[in-house]
N, C-alpha and C positions, 0 to 999 in steps of 0.2 A: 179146523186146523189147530194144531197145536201150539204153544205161545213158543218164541224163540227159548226163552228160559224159566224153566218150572216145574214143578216135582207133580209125579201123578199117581191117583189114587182110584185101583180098579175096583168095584164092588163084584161082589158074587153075583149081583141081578145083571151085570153089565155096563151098568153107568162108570165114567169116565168124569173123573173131576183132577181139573189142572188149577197148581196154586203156588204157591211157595213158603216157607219156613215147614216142613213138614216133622212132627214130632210123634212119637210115640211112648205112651207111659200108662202101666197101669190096667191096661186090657181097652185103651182109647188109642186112634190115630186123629194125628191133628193136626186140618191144611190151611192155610191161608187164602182164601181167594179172594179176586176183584170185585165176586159180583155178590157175595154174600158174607165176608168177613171170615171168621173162625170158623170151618163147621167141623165139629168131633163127632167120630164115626167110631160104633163099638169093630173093637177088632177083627172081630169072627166073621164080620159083616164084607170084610177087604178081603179082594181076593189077591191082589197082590198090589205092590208100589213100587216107584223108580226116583230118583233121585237126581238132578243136576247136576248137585256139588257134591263133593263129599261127607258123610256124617258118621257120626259113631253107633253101631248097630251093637246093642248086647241080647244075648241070647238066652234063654231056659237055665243052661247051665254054666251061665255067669262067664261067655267067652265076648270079647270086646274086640269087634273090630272098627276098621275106620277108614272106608272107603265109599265112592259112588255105586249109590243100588239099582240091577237092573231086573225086571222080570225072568227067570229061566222057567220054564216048565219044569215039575210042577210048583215053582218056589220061587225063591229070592239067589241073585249071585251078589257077594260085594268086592265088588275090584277094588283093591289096596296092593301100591305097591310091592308087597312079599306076598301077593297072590291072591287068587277069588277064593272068596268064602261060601259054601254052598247053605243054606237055609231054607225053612218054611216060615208061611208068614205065622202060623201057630209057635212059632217059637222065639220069636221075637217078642224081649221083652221089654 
C-alpha cells in the first residue's frame, strides 16, 4: 500500500520505492525514506518517478519547469499551471 503522501521512485528491475524530499542532480536521484534513510540511485537505473508536491524539474536543454511529476509512458508529465510538460527520465537534469 502506498503512503498517503510521498514521492516514488520506479526502477528499471521493478522495485517500487516510496519516500519523500526527492532530488535529482548530477546523473543521481535522491529519496528519502522511513526505513533506510537517503538512498541515491544512479539515474539510468530509474525508470520513472512521481512526485506529491510540486518541484522544479530542469531539463538537457536547460528548460525549467515547476510542477507535480507524474509517470506517462514512455516518460515523465509535469503539471504546472500554464500546462504539462512532456519529458524523459534521460533528460532530466
Amino acid at each position: 500500500m502506498r503512503p498517503a503522501i510521498a514521492d516514488t521512485v520506479t526502477l528499471k528491475d521493478g522495485s517500487v520505492i516510496h519516500g519523500k524530499n526527492l532530488h535529482a542532480a548530477d546523473g543521481i536521484i535522491t529519496i528519502t525514506t522511513s526505513f533506510a534513510g537517503d538512498l541515491s540511485i544512479k539515474q539510468d537505473e530509474v525508470a520513472s518517478f512521481e512526485t506529491d508536491v510540486p518541484v522544479f524539474v530542469k531539463t538537457k536543454n536547460n528548460s525549467e519547469v515547476l510542477g507535480k511529476v507524474e509517470r506517462k509512458d514512455p516518460g515523465l508529465v509535469v503539471s504546472s499551471p500554464s500546462g504539462n510538460y512532456l519529458t524523459s527520465i534521460a533528460d532530466v537534469k
